[in-house]
matplotlib code that plots the C-alpha trace (Angstrom):
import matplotlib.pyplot as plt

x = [0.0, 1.0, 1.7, 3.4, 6.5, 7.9, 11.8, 12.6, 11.6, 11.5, 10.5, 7.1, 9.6, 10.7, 7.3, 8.0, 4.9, 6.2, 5.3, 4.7, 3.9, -0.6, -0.7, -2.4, -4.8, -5.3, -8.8, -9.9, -9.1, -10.5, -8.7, -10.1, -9.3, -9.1, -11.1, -9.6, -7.6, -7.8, -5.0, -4.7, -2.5, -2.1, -0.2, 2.3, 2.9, 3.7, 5.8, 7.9, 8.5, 7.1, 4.4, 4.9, 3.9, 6.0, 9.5, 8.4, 7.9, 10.7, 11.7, 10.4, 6.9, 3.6, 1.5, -2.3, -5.3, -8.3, -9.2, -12.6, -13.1, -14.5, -14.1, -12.4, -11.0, -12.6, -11.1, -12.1, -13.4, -14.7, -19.0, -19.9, -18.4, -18.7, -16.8, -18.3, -19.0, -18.1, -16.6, -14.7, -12.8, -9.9, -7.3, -5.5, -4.3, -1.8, 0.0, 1.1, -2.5, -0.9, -3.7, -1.8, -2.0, -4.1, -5.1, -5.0, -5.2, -8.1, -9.5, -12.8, -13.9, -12.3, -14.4, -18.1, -20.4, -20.1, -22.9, -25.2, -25.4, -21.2, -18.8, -15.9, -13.9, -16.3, -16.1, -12.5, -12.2, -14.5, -12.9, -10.2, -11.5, -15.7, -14.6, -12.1, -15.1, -17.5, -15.3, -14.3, -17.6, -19.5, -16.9, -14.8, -17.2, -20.3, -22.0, -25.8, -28.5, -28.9, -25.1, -23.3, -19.8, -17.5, -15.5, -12.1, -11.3, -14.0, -13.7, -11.1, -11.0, -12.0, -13.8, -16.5, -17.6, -17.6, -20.2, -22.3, -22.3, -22.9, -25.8, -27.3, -26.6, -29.1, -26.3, -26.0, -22.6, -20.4, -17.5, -14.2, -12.5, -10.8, -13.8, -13.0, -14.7, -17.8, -20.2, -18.9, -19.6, -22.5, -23.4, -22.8, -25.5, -22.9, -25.4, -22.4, -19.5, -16.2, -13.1, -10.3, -8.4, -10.7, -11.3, -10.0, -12.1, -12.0, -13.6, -16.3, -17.1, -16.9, -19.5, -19.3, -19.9, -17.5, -14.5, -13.5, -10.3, -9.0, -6.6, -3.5, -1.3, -2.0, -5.4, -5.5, -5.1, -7.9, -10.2, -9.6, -10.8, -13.8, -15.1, -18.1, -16.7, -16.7, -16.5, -15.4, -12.3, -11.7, -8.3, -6.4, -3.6, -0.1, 0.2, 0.7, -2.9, -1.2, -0.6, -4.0, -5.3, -2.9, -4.4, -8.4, -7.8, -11.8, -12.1, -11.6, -9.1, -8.2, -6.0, -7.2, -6.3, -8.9, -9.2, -10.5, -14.1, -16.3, -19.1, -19.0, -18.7, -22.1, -23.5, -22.5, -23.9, -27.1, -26.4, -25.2, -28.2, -30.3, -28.6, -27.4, -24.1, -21.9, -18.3, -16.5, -13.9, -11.9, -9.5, -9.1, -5.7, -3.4, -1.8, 1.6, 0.4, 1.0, 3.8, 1.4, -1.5, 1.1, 2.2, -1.1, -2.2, 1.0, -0.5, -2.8, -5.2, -6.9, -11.1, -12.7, -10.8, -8.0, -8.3, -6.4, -7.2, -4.7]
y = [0.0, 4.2, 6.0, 8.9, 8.2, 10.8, 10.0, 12.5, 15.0, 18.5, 20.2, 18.9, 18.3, 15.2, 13.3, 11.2, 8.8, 5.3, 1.4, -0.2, -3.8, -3.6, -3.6, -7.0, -6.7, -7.9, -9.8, -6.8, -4.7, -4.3, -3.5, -0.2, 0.5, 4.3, 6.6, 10.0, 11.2, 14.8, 16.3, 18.7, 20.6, 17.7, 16.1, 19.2, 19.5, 15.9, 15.8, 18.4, 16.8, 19.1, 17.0, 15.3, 11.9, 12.0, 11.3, 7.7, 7.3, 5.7, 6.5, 6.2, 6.7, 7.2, 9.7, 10.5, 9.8, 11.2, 8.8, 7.7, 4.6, 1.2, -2.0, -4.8, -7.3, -7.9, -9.2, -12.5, -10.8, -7.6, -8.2, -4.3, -4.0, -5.7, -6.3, -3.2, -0.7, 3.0, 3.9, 6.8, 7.7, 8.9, 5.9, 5.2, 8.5, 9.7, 6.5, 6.6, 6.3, 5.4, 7.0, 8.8, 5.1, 3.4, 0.7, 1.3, -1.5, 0.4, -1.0, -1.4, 0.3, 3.5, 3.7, 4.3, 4.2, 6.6, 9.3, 8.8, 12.4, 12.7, 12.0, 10.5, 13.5, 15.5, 12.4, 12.1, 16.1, 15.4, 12.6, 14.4, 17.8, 17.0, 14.2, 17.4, 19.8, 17.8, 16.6, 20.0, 21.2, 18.3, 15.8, 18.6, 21.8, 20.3, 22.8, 23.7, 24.9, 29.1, 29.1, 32.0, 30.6, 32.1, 30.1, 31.1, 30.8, 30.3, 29.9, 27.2, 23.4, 22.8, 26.1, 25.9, 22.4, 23.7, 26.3, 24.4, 21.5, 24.3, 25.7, 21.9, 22.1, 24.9, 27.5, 31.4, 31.6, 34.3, 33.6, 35.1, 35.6, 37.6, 39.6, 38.4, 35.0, 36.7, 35.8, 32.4, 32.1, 33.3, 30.9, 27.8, 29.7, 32.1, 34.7, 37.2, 37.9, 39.6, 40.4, 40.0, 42.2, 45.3, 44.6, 42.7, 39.9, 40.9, 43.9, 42.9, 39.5, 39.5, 37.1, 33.8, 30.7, 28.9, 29.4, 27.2, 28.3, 26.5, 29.5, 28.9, 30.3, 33.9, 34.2, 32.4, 34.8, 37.4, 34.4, 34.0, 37.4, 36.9, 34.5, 34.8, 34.2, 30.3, 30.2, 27.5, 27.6, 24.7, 25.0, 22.7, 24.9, 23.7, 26.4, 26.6, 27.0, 27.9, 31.0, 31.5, 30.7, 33.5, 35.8, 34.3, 32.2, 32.5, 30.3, 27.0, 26.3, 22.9, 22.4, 18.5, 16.5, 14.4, 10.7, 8.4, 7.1, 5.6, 5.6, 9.5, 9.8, 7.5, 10.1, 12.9, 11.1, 12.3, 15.7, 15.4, 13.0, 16.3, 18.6, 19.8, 19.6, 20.6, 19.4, 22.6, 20.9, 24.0, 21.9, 18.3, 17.5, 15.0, 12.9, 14.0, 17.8, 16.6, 19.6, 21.8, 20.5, 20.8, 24.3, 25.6, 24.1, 25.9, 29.3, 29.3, 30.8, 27.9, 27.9, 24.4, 21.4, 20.1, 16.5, 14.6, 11.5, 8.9]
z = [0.0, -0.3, 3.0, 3.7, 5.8, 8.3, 8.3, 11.4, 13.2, 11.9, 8.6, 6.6, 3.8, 5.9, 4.5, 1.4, 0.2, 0.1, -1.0, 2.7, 4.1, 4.4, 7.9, 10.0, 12.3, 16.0, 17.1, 18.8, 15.4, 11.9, 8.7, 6.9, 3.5, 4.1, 1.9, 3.3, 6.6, 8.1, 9.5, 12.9, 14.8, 17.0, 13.8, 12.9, 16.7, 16.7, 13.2, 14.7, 17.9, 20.1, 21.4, 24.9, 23.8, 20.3, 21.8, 22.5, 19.1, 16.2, 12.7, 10.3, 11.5, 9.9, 11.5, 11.7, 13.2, 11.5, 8.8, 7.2, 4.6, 4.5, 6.8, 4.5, 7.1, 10.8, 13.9, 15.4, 19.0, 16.8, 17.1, 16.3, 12.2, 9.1, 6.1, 3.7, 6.5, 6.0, 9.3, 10.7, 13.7, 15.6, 15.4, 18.8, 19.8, 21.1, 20.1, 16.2, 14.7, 11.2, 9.0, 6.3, 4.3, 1.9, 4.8, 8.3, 11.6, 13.9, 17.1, 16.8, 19.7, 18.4, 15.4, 14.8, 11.6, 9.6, 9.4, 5.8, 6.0, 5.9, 2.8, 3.2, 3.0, 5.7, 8.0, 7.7, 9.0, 12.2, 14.9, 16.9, 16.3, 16.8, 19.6, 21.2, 21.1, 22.2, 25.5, 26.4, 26.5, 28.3, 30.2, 31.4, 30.9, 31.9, 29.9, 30.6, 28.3, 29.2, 29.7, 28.4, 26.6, 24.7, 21.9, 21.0, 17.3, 16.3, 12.9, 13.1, 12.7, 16.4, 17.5, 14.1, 15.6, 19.2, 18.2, 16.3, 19.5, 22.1, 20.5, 20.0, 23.8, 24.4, 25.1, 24.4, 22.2, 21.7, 19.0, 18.3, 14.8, 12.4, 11.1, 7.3, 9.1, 10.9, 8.2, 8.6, 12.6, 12.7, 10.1, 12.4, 15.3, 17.1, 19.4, 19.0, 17.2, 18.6, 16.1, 18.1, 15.3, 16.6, 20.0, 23.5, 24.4, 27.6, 27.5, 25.6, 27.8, 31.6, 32.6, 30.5, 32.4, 30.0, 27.7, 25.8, 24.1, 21.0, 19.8, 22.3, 25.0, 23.2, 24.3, 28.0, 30.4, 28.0, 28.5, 32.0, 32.1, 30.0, 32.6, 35.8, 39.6, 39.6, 35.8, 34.0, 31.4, 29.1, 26.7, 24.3, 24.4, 26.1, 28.8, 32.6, 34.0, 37.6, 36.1, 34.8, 38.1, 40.0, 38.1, 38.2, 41.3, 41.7, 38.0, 37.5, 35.0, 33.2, 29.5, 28.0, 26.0, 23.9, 24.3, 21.5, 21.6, 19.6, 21.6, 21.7, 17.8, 18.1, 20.5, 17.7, 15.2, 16.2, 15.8, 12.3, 11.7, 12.9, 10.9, 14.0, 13.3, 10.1, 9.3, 7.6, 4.8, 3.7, 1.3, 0.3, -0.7, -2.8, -0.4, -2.0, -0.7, 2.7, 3.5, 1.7, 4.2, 7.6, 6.4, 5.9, 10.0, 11.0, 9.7, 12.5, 9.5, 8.4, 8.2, 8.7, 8.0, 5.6, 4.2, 2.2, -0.1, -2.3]

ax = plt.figure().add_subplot(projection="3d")
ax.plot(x, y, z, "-o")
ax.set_aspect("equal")
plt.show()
């Protein structure tokens, strides 16, 4: 089969796309033949090495997670699948998830059917980012329908989906952007709309129940701000959260990291079912465009998702 190979850490230009052994599968696993894979920062933050869990991992590696495509082979102890079903999910992380191939080994309890209403290209773009909204904002946010939260980036591969969930959840949403995306967040359901280009979050929001900050270390201590006594802020971003809480020690304050989970893709399945729920595919890529795709995430300018496709 093609996959694209990472030889080392550093630079995007380290991918090459190579002939590789098909991978075999475990009982508890099925083989997918993979239709299209997404990519995330999680992946450019991992390619460069940056990421805790990548220095456990060897080279020559293939990364990814995000993939979408068709059962082919199933497990002997694997009840749930069937040779021929479209599936999707977010494959093992933060091990190596080995989705930027033409076949990838995926534990069937890390998978769920894919959604009718979904291509393969839109289904490829949702697992870690939908499954990374969707735990921030009720595992660890335990958001409530009248609730007042704000959504950094908004209009990005994680923030568009966290909208769209926390309006589903009955909440009042306020949205941050670059005002070239307004038109865009409002589209998903955003109550308000702040461009951060024109004006400080802070001064604009000061009594959010929840923030849930997908932009990064930039934007913490303006959302801390942002936030009710007792509020609740939720971030994805790598930064020290004692810090945040000198300054908000009235908040709490907690940065997660997303676990795999069929069972919730299931539970957002609905959603998208409803048309609830909308998966925002800026771009879908060559597989040989990988560097293109990793430079592009490293912009920090992207709208919606990349995906790419063999």
């Amino acid at each position: 089969m093609k996959a694209v190979v990472l030889k080392d850490w550093g630079d995007a230009e380290n991918f090459s796309v190579q002939e590789v052994a098909k991978p075999a599968i475990r009982p508890s696993e099925v083989l997918v033949q993979v239709k299209a894979f997404g990519v995330n920062p999680a992946d450019f933050k991992t390619r460069s090495g940056t990421a805790p869990y990548a220095k456990s991992y060897g080279h020559p590696i293939i990364l990814g997670w995000d993939m979408a495509g068709v059962v082919v082979e199933v497990g002997a102890e694997v009840t749930g699948f069937k040779s021929g079903d479209a599936v999707y999910g977010m494959v093992n992380f933060p091990e190596p998830g080995q989705a930027y191939a033409e076949y990838v080994a995926a534990s069937a309890a890390h998978l769920a059917l894919k959604p009718a209403e979904l291509s393969f290209e839109e289904a490829a773009a949702a697992p870690l980012a939908v499954l990374t909204a969707w735990q921030s904002l009720t595992e660890h946010g335990h958001l409530q329908a009248g609730e007042k939260v704000l959504i950094q980036a908004a209009s990005g591969g994680v923030g568009h989906l966290g909208v769209q969930l926390a309006k589903a959840l009955g909440a009042y949403v306020i949205g941050t952007a670059s005002g070239k995306n307004e038109e865009f967040v409002r589209s998903l359901g955003a109550d308000e709309f702040i461009d951060y280009t024109k004006a400080n979050v802070e001064d604009v929001v000061s009594d959010a129940d929840l923030v849930f900050d997908t932009a990064g270390a930039d934007t913490i201590f303006a959302s801390a701000k942002a936030l009710k006594p007792n509020g609740r802020l939720i971030s994805i971003a790598y930064g020290a959260m004692d810090k945040v809480l000198a300054v908000r020690p009235d908040i709490r304050a907690e940065r997660i990291l997303v676990h795999t989970s069929g069972d919730d893709l299931k539970t957002i399945g609905q959603f998208i079912a409803e048309g609830k729920l909308k998966i925002e595919v800026s771009q879908v890529l060559p597989a040989d465009q990988i560097a293109e795709a990793h430079q592009q995430l490293e912009s920090r300018r992207t709208t919606g998702k990349i995906v790419l496709t063999f």
